[in-house]
C-alpha positions as CSV (number, residue, x, y, z in Angstrom):
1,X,3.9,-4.2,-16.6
2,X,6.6,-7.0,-17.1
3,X,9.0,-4.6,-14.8
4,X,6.8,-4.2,-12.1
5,X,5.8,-7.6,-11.7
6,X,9.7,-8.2,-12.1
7,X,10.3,-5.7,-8.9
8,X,7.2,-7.7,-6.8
9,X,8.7,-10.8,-7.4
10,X,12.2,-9.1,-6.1
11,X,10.4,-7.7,-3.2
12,X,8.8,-10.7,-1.9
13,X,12.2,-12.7,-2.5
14,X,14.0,-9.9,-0.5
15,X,11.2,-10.2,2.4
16,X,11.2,-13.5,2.5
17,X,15.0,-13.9,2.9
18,X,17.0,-14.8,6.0
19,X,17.4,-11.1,6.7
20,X,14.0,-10.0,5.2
21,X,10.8,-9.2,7.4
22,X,10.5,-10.9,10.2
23,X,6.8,-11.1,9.8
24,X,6.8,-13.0,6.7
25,X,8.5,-15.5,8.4
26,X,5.0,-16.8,10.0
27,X,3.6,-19.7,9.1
28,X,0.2,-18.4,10.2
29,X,0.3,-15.0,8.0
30,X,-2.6,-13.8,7.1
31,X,-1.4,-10.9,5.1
32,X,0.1,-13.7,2.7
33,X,-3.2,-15.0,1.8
34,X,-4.6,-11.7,1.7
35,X,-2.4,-11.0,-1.1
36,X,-2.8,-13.8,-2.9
37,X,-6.0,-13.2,-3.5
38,X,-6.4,-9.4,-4.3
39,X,-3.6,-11.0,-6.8
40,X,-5.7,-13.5,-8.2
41,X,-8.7,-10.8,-8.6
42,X,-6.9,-8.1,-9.8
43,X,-5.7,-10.9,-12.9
44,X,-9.3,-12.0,-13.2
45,X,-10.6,-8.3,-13.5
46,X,-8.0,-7.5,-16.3
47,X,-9.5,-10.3,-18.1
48,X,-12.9,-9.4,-17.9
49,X,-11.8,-6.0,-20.0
């Protein structure tokens, strides 16, 4: 699990970038949010176990 979250955090870092996506550049990006929160409930639903 520690890897994978690892690689996320790489992913986002490397979309974000200068040269990454430019969609993520947006400062209106919905798809941002979006993620944030199936984030947050995927951590909430691992707790509930």
């Amino acid at each position: 699990m520690q890897q994978n979250f690892q690689e996320f955090l790489q992913l986002i870092e490397q979309l974000r970038s200068e040269n990454g996506c430019p969609y993520d550049k947006l400062k209106e990006e919905l798809g941002d949010l979006l993620l944030n929160i199936l984030l947050v409930a995927q951590i909430a639903k691992e707790k509930t176990r």
